[in-house]
N, C-alpha and C positions, 0 to 999 in steps of 0.2 A: 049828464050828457050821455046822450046813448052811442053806444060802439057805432064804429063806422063799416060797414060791411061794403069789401071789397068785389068790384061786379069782374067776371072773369074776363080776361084782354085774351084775345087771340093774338099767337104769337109763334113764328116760324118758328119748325123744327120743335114744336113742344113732344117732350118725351110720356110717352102715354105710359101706362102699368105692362100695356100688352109687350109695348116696345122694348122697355127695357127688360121683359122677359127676355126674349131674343137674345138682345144686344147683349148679354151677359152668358145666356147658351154657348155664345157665338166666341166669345172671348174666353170662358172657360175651355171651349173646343182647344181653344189654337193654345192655350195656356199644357192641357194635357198633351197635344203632339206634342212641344217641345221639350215636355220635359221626358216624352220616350225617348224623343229624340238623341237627348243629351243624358241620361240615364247609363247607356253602356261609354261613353267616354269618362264619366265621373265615379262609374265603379270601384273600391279602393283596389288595387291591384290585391291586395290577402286575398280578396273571393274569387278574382281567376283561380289562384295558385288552387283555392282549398280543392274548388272542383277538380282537380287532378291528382288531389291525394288518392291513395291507395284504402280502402275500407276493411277492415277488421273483423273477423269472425273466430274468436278468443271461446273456446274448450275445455270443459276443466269435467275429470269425472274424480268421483272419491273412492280413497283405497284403493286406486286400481292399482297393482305392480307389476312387476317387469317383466311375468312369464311369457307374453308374447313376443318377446325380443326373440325368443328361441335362443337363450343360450345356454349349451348344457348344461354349466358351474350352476346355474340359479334352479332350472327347471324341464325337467325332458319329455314332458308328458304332452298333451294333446291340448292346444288351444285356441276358440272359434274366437275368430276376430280379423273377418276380411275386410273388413271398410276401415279398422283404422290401421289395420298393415296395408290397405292400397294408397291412406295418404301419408306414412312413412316414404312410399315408392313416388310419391309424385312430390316429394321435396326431400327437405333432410332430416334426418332418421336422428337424435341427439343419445346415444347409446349410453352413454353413462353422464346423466343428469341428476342432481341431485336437489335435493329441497332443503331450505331454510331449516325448518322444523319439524317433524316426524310424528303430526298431529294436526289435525285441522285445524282449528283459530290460530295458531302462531304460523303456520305454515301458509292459508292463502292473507293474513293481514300482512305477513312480509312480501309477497310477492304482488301484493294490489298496490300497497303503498311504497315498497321501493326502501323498507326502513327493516334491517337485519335485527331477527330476535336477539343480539346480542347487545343492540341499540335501543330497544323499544322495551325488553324487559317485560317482552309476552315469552313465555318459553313453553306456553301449554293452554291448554280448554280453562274454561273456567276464570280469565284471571281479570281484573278490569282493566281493557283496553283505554279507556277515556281517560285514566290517570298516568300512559307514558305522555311525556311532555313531545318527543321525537313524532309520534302519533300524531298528537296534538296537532304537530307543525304540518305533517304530511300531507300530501297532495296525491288523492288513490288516481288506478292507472284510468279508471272511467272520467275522474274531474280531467283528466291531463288533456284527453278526448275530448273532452264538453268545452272547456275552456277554450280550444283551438275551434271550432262551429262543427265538431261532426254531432250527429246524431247516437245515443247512445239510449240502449235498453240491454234488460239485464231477466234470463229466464232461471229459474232452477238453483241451485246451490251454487254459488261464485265467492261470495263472503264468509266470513263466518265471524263474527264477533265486534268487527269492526268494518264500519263501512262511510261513505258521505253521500247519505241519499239524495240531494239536492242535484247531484251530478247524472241522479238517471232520467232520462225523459221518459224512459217507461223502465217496470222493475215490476216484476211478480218472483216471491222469493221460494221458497220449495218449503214440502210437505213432505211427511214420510207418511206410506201408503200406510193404510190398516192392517192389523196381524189377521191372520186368516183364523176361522171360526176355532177352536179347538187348543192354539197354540200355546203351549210351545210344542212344536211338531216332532221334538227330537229328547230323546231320554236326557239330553244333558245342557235342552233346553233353558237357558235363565235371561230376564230380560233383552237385550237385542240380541244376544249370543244364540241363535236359530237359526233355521234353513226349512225350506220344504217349497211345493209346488204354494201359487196365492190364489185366493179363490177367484178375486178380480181378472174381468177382458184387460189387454194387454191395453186396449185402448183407453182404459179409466186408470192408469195409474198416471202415477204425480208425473215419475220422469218422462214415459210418455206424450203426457200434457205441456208441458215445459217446451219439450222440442216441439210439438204441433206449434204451440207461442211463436217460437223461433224464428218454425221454416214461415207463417203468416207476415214475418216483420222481415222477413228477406224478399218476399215477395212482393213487397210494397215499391210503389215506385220512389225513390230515394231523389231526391233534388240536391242531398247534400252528402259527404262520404257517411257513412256509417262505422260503428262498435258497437258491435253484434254478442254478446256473451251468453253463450249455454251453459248450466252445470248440470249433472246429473248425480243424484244422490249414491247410487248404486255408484260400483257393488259394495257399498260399506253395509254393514251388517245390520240387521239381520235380513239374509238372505231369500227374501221373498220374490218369487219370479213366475210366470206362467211356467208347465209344464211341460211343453215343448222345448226349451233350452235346459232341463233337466233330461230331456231324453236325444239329445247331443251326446250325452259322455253316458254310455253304456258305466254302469259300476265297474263291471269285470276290467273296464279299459282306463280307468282313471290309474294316475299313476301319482306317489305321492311325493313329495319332496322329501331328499335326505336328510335324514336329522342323524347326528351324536351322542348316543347315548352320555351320561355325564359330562356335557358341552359346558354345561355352567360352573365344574368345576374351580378353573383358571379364572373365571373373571373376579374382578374386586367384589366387595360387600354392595356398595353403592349402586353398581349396576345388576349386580343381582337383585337389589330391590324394585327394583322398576319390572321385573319382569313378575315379582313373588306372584299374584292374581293370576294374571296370566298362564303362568306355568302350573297351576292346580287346574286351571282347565284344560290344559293337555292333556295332564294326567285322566281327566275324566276323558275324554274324547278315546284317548288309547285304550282304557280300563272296556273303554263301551266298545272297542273295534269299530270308529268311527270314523278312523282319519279319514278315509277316501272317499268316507258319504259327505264330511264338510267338505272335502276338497271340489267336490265335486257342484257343491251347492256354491263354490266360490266361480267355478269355472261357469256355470250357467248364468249366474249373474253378471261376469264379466258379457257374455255371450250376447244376454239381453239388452247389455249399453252399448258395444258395436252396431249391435240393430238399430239403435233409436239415432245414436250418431251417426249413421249410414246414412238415415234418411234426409238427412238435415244435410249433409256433405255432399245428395243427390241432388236437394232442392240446389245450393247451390252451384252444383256445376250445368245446372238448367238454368240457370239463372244470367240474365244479360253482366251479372256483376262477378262472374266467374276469374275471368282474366285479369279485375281488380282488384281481388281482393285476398288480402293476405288470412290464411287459415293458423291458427294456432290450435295445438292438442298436449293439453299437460293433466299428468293426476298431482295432486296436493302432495304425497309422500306413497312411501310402499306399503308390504303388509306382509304379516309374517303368519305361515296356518304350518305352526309346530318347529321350526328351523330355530333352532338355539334355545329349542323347548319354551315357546313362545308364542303367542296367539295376538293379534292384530295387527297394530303399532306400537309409537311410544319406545321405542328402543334407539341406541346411538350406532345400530348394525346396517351390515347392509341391505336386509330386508325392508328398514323399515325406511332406510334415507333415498334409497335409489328407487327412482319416480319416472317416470314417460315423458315425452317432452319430442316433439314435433313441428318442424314450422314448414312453411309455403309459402315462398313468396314470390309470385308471380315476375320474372323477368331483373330478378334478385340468385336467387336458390336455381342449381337443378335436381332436377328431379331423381329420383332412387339412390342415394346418395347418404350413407352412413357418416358421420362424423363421430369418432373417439375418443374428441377430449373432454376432460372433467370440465362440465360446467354445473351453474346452479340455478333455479328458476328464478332467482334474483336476477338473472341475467334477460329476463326476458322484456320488464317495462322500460330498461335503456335502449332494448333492440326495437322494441315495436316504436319508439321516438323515432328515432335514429332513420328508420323504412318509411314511417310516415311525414318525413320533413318537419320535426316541432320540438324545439328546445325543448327538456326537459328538466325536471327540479334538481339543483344544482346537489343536493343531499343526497341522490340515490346510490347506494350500495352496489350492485349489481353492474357489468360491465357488458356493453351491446355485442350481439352474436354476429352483426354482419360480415365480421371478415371472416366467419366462420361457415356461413350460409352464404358466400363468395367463393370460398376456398375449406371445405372441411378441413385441410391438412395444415392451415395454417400453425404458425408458432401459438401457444396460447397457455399461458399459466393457469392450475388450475381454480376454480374461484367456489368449489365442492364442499363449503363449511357447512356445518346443521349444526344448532343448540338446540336443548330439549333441559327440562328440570324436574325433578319429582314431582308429581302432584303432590303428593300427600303433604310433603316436607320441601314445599319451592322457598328453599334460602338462599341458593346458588345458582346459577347456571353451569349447565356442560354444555361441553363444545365437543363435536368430531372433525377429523379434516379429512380429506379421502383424494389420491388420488393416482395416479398408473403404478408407484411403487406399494403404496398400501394404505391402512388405514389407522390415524392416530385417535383414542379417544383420552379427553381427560373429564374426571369430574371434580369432589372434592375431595378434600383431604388426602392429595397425594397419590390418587387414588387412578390409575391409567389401565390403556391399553394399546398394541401395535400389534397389528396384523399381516401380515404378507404377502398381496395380493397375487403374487406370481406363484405363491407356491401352495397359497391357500387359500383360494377364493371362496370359499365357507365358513370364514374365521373363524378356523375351529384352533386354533392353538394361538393362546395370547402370546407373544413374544416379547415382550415388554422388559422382562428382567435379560434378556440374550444380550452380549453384549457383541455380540456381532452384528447385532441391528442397533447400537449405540450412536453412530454417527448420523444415519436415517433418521430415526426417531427423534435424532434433535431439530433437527430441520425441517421434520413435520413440526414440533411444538413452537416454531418459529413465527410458522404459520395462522397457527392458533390466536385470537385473540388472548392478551392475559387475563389473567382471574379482574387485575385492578382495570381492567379495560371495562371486562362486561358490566351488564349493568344490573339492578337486580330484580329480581322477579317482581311483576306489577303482585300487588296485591288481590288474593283469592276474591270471585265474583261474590256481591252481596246476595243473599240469598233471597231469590223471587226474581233476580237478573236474568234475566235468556242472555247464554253464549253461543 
C-alpha cells in the first residue's frame, strides 16, 4: 500500500518561516528590555557597596632605610627624595615602623600574608616557604582583595619567596638589570657588593619598566575598585644607576654615618656571627678609603627610586582615582653601610629593623602629620581591611593602624617585634622587641642584649648585664615571644629552588 501523501489545507493564521522569524525578534526584544529593566533592582547589594570601596596603590621598594626621615641619631647628611617626603606631607608620616624580618623573603611573606616569622618559621632567604603549615593556611594581602571583586595586578618586586599567584589578574615580577660592561666597578667589587654609574637609558631599566606597567594599569578605566602594587628592586645592591643621580651628591659633600670604633665588642658571640662577612667587607671599604663613594652610590640609588615613584604618585594624582584611593609606601627592612661595623642587613639592630612606612588615606589620614609610635609592617594588611570595608583572616598577626591615622597621638602599645635566624646555622629563632624605652634582643643560648634608647640611640653600649636596667629589661622579655613559643626555622631551600 502506498503512503498516503497529504495535499496542503489552507488555514488561517498559518505561521510561515518568515513569520516566525519576526515573532520571536519581537519577543526576544521585549524579553531583553525587561530584563534591563529589572537588572538594577536585582543587583546583590555587595556590588553597590564594592563600587564605593576605596582602591589601593600599595609601594614597596627594597633596602631602602630611614636616612630620609632626617633624623640626626641615624643620619645627617644630604638626601634626594622629594616625592616620597611630599607623600609623607599629604598623610602620615609612621616614624618608627619597624619590619617582621630584617631580610627580604621573611620580611615581605610576613607582611603579604599577615603570618609573623615567629609563626611561619621563615626567619631568612633561602628557606622553604611551602613547608610552614601557618603559610600553608594563609590568605596573602592580594587573595584578600581578589576574593572581595577588586581588581589586583602586581609590577616589580612585591613578593619574595612566597606568593599565590592565582590571586593576580595580572603580575609581571622583576628583573635585576645587567652589570654594566667592565664590572665590578669598584676595587672591592665582589658579586652584588658594587656601585658605579649603568651603562643602560634610564628608560630600559627593570624598575623603570615596572613603574611604566603601573602608571598604564592606573590609567585604565576601572569599573571595579582596584590593588594596584609596585615594587622596585632598587636600592638594594648592587648599586647600579644612571649617572646623573651620582652627580647629586658631589663626593666632597657626602657625609658618612657614625660608626664606633670596637662597636662589636659588648655584643654576644651569636650576634657577632651574623655580622662575621659583613664586617670583613667594611674593613675592605675603609682599608680602600671608600666609605663615602659606597655612601654615596647608596644615596643615588635611593635618589633614582624617588624619581620612578614620583612619577607613578604623579600619574596618580592626574588621575580621576585620586581622591579614592588609599597610597601606601613601605621598604621591606633597613640597611646598614658600616654602623655597628656592618654592611646591608640581616642584623637584630636598628639599622636593619627600622623600615619606611607611609599611608594616605584619603578622608581617613590628615595630611603632614608624623606619628611616633612603634608600630610594625604587620600592622598594615589588618589596616588596609579595616579602610577598605572587608573582614579579614581571622589568624592575622598585625593590629589595624586606623585609630592611628585618626589620631597619630592615640594610646597604642608597641607591636615592633622582628625575628631573624642565622643562615648558615637556622636552628633557632631570634627575636628583638623595640620600643620608646629601648631595645631588647635575645638569641640563643642565653645569649641577650638591652639598649637604651633615650641615651643611646646608636646601640652603642649593650646594657644588658646593668642592673639598673633590671626591671626594664624584664618587661621587654615579656614581650618577646618565648623560645617554646617560636617556631622553628623552615628548612634551607633545595637547591635549584629560586627564593
Amino acid at each position: 500500500m502506498k503512503p498516503r501523501h497529504n495535499r496542503p489545507v489552507a488555514v488561517t493564521g498559518y505561521i510561515t518561516p518568515q513569520r516566525v522569524s519576526t515573532e520571536m525578534k519581537t519577543i526576544y526584544f521585549l524579553l531583553l528590555m525587561l530584563m534591563t529593566l529589572l537588572i538594577p533592582l536585582t543587583r546583590p547589594a555587595h556590588a553597590d557597596e564594592l563600587q564605593k570601596r576605596p582602591n589601593v596603590l600599595f609601594l614597596v621598594a627594597d633596602d631602602m632605610n630611614t636616612w630620609l626621615l632626617d633624623d640626626p641619631n641615624r643620619y645627617d647628611g644630604k638626601v634626594v627624595a622629594p616625592n616620597l617626603r611630599a607623600l609623607a606631607e599629604s598623610g602620615v608620616n609612621f616614624r618608627h615602623a619597624y619590619t617582621a624580618a630584617p631580610v627580604c623573603c621573611p620580611s615581605r611573606t610576613a607582611f603579604f600574608s599577615g603570618v609573623s616569622p615567629w609563626k611561619s618559621g621563615v626567619y631568612h632567604n633561602a628557606q622553604q616557604t611551602d613547608q610552614s603549615k601557618p603559610l600553608g593556611q594563609a590568605l596573602s594581602l592580594a587573595g584578600m582583595f581578589h576574593k572581595a571583586g577588586y581588581s589586583t595586578a602586581g609590577y616589580g618586586k612585591i613578593t619574595h619567596g612566597w606568593d599565590q599567584k592565582g590571586h593576580w589578574d595580572e603580575k609581571i615580577g622583576h628583573k635585576r638589570d645587567p652589570a654594566p660592561p667592565g664590572a665590578p666597578l669598584t676595587p672591592v667589587g665582589r658579586g652584588e657588593q658594587d656601585w658605579g654609574p649603568i651603562h643602560l637609558a634610564e628608560e630600559d631599566m627593570n624598575d623603570t619598566s615596572n613603574v611604566d606597567a603601573a602608571i598604564r594599569q592606573l590609567q585604565r578605566k576601572h569599573d571595579r575598585p582596584f590593588f594596584i602594587a609596585c615594587g622596585t628592586f632598587n636600592p638594594h645592591m648592587p648599586w647600579y644607576v644612571p649617572k646623573k643621580y651620582f652627580d647629586m651628591f658631589p663626593l666632597d659633600e657626602v657625609t658618612t654615618p657614625k660608626m664606633l670604633p670596637n662597636d662589636l665588642d659588648d655584643v654576644p658571640p651569636l650576634g657577632r656571627a651574623l655580622t662575621k662577612g659583613k664586617s670583613r667587607f667594611v674593613d675592605s671599604i675603609l682599608e680602600h678609603g671608600l666609605h663615602g663613594n659606597a655612601v654615596r652610590g647608596y644615596l643615588a640609588t635611593t635618589a633614582y627610586v624617588d624619581a620612578q615613584l614620583g612619577r607613578l604618585l604623579d600619574a596618580l594624582n592626574k588621575s580621576p582615582y585620586r581622591d579614592n584611593t588609599i597610597v601606601v609606601f613601605l621598604s621591606d627592612h633597613g640597611f646598614h653601610l658600616g654602623e655597628k661595623h656592618h654592611w646591608q642587613k640581616a642584623t637584630l639592630w636598628e639599622e636593619a629593623t627600622h623600615c619606611l612606612l607611609m599611608i594616605r588615606a584619603p578622608g581617613v589620614s590628615a595630611g603632614g602629620v608624623a606619628c611616633e609610635r612603634f608600630v610594625s609592617l604587620q600592622d598594615v594588611y589588618p589596616t588596609l581591611a579595616e579602610l577598605c570595608g572587608i573582614t579579614p583572616p581571622s589568624y592575622l598577626d598585625g593590629r589595624s593602624l586606623v585609630s592611628l591615622l585618626e589620631d597619630p597621638k592615640a594610646a597604642w602599645k608597641s607591636t615592633a617585634i622582628t625575628c631573624l635566624s642565622d643562615k648558615g646555622k637556622p636552628l633557632q629563632g631570634y627575636v628583638t622587641v623595640r620600643n620608646k624605652t629601648g631595645r631588647y634582643v635575645r638569641y640563643a643560648q642565653g645569649q641577650e642584649e638591652f639598649y637604651d634608647a633615650s641615651t643611646d640611640p646608636r646601640e652603642w653600649t649593650n646594657q644588658i648585664d646593668n642592673p639598673k636596667y633590671a626591671r626594664l629589661i624584664e618587661r621587654l622579655r615579656a614581650l618577646a615571644p618565648s623560645p617554646s613559643e617560636m617556631a622553628a626555622p623552615m628548612p634551607p631551600a633545595r637547591r635549584g629552588k629560586k627564593q
